[in-house]
Backbone as CSV, one residue per row, in Angstrom:
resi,resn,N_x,N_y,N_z,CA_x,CA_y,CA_z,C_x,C_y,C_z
1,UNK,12.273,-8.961,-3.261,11.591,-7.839,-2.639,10.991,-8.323,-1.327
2,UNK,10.849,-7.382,-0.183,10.862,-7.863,1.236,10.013,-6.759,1.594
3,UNK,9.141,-6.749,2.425,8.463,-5.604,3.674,9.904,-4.475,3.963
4,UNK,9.240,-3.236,4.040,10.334,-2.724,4.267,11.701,-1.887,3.148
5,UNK,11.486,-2.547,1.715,12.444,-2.332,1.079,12.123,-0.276,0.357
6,UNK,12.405,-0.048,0.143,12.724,1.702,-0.210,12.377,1.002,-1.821
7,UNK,11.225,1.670,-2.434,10.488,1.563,-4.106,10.594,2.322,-4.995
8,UNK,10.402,2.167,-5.877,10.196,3.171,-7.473,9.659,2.672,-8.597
9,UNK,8.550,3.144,-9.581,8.221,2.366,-10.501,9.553,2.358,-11.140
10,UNK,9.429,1.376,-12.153,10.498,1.256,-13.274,10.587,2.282,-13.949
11,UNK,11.778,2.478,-15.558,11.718,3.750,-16.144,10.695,3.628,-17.170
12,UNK,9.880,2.928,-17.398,8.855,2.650,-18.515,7.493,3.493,-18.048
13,UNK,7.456,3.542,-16.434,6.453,4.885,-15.819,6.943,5.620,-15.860
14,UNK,6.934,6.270,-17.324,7.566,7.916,-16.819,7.214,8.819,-16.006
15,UNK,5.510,9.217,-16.086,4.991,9.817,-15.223,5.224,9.983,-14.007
16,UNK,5.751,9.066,-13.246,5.645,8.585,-11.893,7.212,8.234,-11.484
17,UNK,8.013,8.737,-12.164,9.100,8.411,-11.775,10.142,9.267,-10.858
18,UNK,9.118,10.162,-10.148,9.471,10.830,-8.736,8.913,10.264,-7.608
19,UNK,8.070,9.306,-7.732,7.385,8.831,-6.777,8.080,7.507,-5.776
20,UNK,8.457,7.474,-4.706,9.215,6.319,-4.000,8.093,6.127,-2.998
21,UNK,8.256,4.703,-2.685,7.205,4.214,-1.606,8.256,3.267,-0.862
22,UNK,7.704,2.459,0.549,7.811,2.110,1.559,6.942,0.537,0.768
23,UNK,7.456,-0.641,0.928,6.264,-2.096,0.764,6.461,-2.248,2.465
24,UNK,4.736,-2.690,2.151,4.513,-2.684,3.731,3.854,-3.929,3.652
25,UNK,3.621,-4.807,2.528,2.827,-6.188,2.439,3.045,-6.665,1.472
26,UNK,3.640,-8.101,1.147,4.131,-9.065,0.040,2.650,-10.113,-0.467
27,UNK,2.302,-9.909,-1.220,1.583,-11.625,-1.675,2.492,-12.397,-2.550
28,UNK,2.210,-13.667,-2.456,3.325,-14.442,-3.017,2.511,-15.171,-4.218
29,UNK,3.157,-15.651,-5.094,2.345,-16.647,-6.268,1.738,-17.554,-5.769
30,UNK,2.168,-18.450,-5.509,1.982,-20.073,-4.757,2.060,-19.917,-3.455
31,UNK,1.660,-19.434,-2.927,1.234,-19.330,-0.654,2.448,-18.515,-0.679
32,UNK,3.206,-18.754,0.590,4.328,-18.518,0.825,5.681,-18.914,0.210
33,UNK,5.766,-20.042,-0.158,7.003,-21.028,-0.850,7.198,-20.266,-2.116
34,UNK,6.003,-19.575,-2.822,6.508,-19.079,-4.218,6.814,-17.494,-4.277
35,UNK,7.653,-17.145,-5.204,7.789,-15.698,-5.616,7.137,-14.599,-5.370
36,UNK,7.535,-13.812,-4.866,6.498,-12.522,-5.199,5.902,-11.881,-6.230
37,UNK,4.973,-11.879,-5.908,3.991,-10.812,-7.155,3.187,-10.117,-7.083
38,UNK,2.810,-9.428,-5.859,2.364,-8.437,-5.299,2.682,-7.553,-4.964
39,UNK,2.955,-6.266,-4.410,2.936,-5.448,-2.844,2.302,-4.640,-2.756
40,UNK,1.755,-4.514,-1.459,1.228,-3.135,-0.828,2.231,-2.187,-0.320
41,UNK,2.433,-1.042,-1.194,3.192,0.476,-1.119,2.657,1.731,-0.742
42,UNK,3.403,2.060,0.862,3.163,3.425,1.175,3.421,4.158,0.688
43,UNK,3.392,5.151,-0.628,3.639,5.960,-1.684,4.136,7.386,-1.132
44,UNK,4.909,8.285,-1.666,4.921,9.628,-1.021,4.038,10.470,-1.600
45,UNK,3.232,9.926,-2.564,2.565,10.733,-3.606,0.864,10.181,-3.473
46,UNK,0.000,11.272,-3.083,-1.473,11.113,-3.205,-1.910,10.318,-4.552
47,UNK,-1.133,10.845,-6.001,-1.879,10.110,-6.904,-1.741,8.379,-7.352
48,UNK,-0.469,8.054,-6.841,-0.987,6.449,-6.332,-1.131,5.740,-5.425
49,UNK,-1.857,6.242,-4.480,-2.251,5.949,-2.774,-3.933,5.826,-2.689
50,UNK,-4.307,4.620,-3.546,-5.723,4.027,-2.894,-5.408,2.615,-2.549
51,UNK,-6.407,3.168,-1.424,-6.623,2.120,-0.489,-6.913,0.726,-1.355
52,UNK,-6.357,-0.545,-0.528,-6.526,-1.667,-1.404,-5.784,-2.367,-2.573
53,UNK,-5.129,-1.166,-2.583,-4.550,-1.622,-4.604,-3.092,-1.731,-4.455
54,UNK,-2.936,-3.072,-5.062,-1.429,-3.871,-4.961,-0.915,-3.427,-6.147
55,UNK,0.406,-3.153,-6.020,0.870,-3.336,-7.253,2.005,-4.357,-7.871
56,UNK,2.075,-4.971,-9.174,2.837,-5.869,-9.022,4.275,-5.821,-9.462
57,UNK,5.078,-6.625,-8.592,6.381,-6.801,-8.276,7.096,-5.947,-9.563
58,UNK,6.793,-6.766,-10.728,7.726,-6.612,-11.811,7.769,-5.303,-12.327
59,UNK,6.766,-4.245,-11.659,6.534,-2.863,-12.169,7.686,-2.266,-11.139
60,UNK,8.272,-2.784,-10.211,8.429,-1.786,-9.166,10.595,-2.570,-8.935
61,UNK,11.096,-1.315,-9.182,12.855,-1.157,-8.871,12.976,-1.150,-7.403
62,UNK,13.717,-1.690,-6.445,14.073,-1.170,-5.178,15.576,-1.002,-5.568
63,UNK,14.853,0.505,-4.589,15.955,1.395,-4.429,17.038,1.084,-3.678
64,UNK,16.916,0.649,-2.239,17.133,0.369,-0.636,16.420,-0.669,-0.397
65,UNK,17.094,-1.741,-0.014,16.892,-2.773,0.554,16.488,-2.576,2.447
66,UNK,15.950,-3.132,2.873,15.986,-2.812,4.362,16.378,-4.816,4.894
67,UNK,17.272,-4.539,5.429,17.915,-5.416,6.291,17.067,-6.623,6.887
């Protein structure tokens, strides 16, 4: 997963499984050198769009990769 990539929770959020976002910020495990396990997602949907709140990697399918 990369800045940029097109999102979706997994199918285990049912609720939320119209919702696609934009990652606009990666944290990594170990600095940079390790895995991701973060992101910050521009959501299309008000009800998971607060400010601050990462969500992590393993919850989230990309849809679209961005180049």
């Amino acid at each position: 997963m990369k800045v940029g990539d097109l999102v979706k929770y997994r199918a285990y959020h049912s609720t939320l499984k119209d919702v696609r976002g934009i990652v606009c910020e990666i944290r990594y495990k170990y600095g940079y050198g390790g895995a991701p396990e973060r992101a910050r997602v521009i959501w299309n949907h008000d009800r998971v769009q607060w400010d601050g709140v990462m969500d992590w990697v393993d919850d989230l399918e990309i849809i679209n990769e961005s180049r």
